[in-house]
N, C-alpha and C positions, 0 to 999 in steps of 0.2 A: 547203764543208768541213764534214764530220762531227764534232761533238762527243762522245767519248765517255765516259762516266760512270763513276765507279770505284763498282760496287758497296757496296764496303767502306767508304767517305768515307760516303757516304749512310747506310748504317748506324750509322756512327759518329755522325756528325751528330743521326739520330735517337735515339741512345741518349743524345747530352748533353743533345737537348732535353726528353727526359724526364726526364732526373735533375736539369736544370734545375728543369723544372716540379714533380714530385715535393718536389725542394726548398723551391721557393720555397712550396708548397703546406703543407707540414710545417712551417714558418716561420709563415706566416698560422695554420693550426690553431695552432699553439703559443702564438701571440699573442694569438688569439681563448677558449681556455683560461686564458691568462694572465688576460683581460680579464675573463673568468664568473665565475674563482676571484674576483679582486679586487671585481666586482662581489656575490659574495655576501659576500665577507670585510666589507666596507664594509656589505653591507647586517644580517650578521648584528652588528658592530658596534653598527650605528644601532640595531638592536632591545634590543641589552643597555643602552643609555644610557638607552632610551624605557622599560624593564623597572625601570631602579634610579629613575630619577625618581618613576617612577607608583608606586613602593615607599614613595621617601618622600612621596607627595601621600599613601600612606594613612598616615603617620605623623602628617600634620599632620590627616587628619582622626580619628587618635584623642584626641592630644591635644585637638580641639575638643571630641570626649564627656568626659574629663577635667577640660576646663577649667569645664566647663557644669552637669555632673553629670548629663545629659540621655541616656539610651540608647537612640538615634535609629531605630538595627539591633533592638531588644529581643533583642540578644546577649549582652549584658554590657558592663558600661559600659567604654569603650576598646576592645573587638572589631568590628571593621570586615569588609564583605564589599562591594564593589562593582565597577563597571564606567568607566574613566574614556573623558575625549571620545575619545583614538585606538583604544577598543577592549580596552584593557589592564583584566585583569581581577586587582581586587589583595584583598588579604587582610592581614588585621594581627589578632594575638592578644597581648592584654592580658592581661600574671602579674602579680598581685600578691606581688612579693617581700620584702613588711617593712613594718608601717605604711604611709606613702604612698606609695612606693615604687614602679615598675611597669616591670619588662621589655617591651618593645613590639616585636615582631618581625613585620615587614611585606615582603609577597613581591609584586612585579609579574609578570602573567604574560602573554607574546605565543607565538605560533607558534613563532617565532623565539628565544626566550630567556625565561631566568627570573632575575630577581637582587629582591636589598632591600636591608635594613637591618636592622641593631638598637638599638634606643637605649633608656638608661635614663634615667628621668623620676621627678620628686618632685612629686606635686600639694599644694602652699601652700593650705592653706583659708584663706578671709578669714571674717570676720564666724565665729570659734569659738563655738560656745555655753560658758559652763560654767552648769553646774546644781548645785548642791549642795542634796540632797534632806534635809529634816527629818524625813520616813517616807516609809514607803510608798505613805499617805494622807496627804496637808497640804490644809486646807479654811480656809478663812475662817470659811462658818456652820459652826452645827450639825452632825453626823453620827451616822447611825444604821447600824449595821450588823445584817443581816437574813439570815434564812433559814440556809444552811450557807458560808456565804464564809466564806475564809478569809484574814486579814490578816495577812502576814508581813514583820518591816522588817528582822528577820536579812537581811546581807548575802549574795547570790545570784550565782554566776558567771551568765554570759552567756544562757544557756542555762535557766538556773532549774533547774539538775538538784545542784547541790552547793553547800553554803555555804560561804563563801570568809572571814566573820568575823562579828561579834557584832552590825554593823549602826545602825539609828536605831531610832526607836520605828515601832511600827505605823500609828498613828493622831496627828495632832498637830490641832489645830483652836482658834482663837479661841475657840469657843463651846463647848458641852455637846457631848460623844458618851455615845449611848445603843447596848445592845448587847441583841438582841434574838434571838430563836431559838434555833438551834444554832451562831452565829456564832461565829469564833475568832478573838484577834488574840494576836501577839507580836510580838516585839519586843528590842533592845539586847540579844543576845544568848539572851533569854527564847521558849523555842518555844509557837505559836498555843496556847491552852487558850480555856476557857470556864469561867467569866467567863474576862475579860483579865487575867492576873497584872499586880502593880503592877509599872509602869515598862516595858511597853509600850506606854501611852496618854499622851497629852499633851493631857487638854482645857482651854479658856479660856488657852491659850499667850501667851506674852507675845512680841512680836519687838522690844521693845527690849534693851537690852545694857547701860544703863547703864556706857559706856563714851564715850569723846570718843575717835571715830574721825576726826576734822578737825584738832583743837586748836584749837578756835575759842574753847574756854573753854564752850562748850555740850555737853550728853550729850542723845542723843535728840531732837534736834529739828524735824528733819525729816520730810517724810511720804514713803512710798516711791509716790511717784507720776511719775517722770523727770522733774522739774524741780529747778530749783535753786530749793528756797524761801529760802534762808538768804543767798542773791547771794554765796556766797564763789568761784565757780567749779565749784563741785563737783557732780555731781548723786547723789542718793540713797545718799550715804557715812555719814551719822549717822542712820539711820530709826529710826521708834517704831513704827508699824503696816506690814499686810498691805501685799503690794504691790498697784496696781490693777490689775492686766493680766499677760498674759502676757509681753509686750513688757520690760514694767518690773521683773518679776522675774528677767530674764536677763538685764536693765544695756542693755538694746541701745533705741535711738529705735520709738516705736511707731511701726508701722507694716512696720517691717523684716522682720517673719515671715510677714506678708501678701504684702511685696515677691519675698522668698525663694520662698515660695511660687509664685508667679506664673513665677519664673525658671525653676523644676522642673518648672513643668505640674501642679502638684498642689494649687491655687487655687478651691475650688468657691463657686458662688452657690447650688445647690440641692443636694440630697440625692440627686437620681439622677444628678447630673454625678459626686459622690463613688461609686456605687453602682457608674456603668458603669465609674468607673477600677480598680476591686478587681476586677470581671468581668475589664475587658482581661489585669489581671494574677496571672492564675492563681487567681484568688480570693485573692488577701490584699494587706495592703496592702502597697505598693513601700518595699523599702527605701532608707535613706539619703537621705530625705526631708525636709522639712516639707510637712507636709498641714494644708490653712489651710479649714474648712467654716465660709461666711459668711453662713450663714441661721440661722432662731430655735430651730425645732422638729427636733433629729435624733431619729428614731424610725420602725424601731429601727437600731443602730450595726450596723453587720456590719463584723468587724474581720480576716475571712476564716479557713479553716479551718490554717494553719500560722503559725509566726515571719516576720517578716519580716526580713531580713536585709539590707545593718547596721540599726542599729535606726533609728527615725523617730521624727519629732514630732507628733503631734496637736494641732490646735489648734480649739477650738469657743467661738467669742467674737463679741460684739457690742458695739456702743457704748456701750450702755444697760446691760450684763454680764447679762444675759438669756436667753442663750444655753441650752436646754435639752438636754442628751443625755441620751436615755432609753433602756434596753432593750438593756445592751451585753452581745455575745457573739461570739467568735472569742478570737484568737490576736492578742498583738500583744507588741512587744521595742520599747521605748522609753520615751518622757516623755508623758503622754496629759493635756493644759490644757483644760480647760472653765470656762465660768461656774458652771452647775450639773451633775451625775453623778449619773443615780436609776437602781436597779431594773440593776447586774449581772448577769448570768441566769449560769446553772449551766454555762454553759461555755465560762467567760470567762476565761481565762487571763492578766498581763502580768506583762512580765518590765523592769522599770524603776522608773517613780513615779506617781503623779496626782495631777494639783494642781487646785482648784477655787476659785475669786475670789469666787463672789459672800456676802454676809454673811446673809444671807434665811435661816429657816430652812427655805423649801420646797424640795425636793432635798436631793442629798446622801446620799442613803438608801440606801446600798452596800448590795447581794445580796441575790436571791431563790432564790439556788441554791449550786451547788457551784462558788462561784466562785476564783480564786485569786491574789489580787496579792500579786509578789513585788520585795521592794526590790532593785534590783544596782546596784551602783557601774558596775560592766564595762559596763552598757549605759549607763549614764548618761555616762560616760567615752568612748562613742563614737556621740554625737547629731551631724547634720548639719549643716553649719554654715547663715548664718542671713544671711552676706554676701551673694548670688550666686555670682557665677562663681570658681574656684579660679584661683588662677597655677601656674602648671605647669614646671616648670624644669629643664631637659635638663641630666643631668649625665653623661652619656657619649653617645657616635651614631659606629656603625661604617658607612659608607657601601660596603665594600664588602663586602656578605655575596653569593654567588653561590651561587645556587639549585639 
């Protein structure tokens, strides 16, 4: 018996089983589509998370240049540029918006995505200095001013380009100042001449006060050396004389600006450790420092060819107060401490104070040239602190900034 086939059945047949497979085909692609989309959706996800994270890994490491005072990048202190372990390459710029203030806006960067942050931050200094400057010059011994320097204690904005008020004296010192050449000083409002008009100089200065700053029933009786001679608790609140040190004249434990020092990296045992740090930086010295030089003889100072900005601390001290700086020329905005200060050269520039410890009359013997110290509150009002490490305190953080 013949079986015969309907053409048409088979046809048909064949056309379901392709529309079958076509379908079931278009089903799997669709699926497989589905699975790539989700696969990138998920992966481009994963990279936005890894992008805002490594945004804020660079947040915390500007914060650490902040908290340090340390500028790791030699970008500006709080400007970060690096690479973290998955490859994310991030970026943070540090505004100073107000005093301490600082916008910090940090970007993670992947193949895949860009996101960050922004956060506002207050950096807390510890360890404040205050200073309050009696002139422009305050010396213990003797001084002699020399050649064409000019001593000015009229009050100076920042900058030493405009005078902001009437100022201290020019020159103030324990002992005798003698003024020689074509030297000029002024002072408490009185501009430089020659001689010194009266009431720009202050020499054989008294630093008691005849006052009872304790109430102990005693006036003056303490020495200004950080101890408490009198056992009441107090230290150096009723003083008759100089202070010893630099330490001791800004209220803070000796040792502390040496300490500070250390913490900034600007710490020296010799003169070319101080030499090669003004080379690394641009030739002048680093702002918003203390710079702590711990050997006997500097000579000569190079205080590099611009301002330093903010202003810094100099410090040139030894145990014995011995400490000789000799031969100072540059540019500098701040508070400049030594034992002794001889021989200004002609273009020496500051814009702050100097103060000098030791009582000897050898040194001290301000300018051989056209030299020019200028008293400013404004700089003296913005010395670096003398604690270490600042506290740094988030007072807003948008997490999600997208790139």
């Amino acid at each position: 018996m013949i079986t015969r086939f309907d053409c048409r059945q088979q046809g048909s047949a064949l056309v379901m089983s392709l529309l079958t497979g076509f379908t079931l085909f278009g089903i799997a692609g669709a699926y497989l589509l589905l699975s790539i989309g989700g696969w990138e959706s998920s992966n481009r996800e994963l990279a936005v998370i890894e992008a805002r994270l490594a945004g804020e890994d660079g947040i915390q490491l500007s914060i650490a240049e902040l908290r340090t005072g340390i500028d790791t990048g030699g970008d500006g202190l709080g400007n970060v540029t690096t690479t973290i372990t998955n490859g994310t390459n991030v970026t943070v710029t540090a505004m100073n918006i107000g005093g301490n203030v600082y916008r910090l806006h940090s970007v993670g960067v992947l193949d895949r995505a860009r996101h960050g942050a922004d956060v506002v931050v207050e950096r807390v200094p510890t360890g404040v200095v205050n200073f309050t400057a009696r002139a422009a010059i305050t010396a213990q011994g003797p001084v002699t001013t020399l050649g064409n320097i000019v001593v000015d204690g009229r009050n100076w904005n920042s900058t030493g380009t405009a005078l902001i008020g009437p100022g201290k004296y020019g020159i103030s010192s324990m002992g005798a100042i003698m003024n020689s050449g074509n030297s000029k000083v002024g002072g408490n409002g009185i501009p430089p001449a020659k001689p010194p008009p009266a009431g720009t100089q202050q020499p054989n200065a008294d630093w008691s006060d005849g006052i009872n700053q304790d109430g102990d029933g005693f006036i003056d009786e303490e020495a200004f050396d950080g101890i408490d001679n009198d056992g009441d608790g107090l230290i150096d609140e009723d003083t008759f004389d100089y202070p010893s040190g630099p330490d001791v004249m800004l209220h803070i434990p000796v040792g502390t600006l040496k300490g500070a020092a250390i913490t900034y990296g600007t710490y020296f045992t010799s003169q070319a450790q101080y030499d090669a740090c003004i080379a690394a930086n641009g030739g002048k010295v680093p702002g918003g420092k203390v710079l702590y030089c711990d050997f006997d003889l500097f000579e000569p100072v190079d205080l590099g060819s611009s301002f330093n900005s903010p202003p810094s601390i100099i410090v040139h001290h030894n145990p014995t107060g011995t400490a000789m700086m000799r031969n100072l020329h540059g540019m500098f905005a701040g508070l400049l401490m030594a034992d002794f200060v001889e021989h200004i050269n002609g273009d020496f520039v500051i814009v702050g104070a100097v103060m000098s410890f030791s009582n000897q009359a050898f040194g001290n013997a301000f300018g051989n040239g056209n030299a020019f110290i200028k008293l400013s509150t404004q700089v003296l009002a913005q010395l670096p602190t003398a604690g270490g490490p600042s506290n740094v305190r988030i007072k807003a953080w948008n997490r999600a900034v997208a790139q």
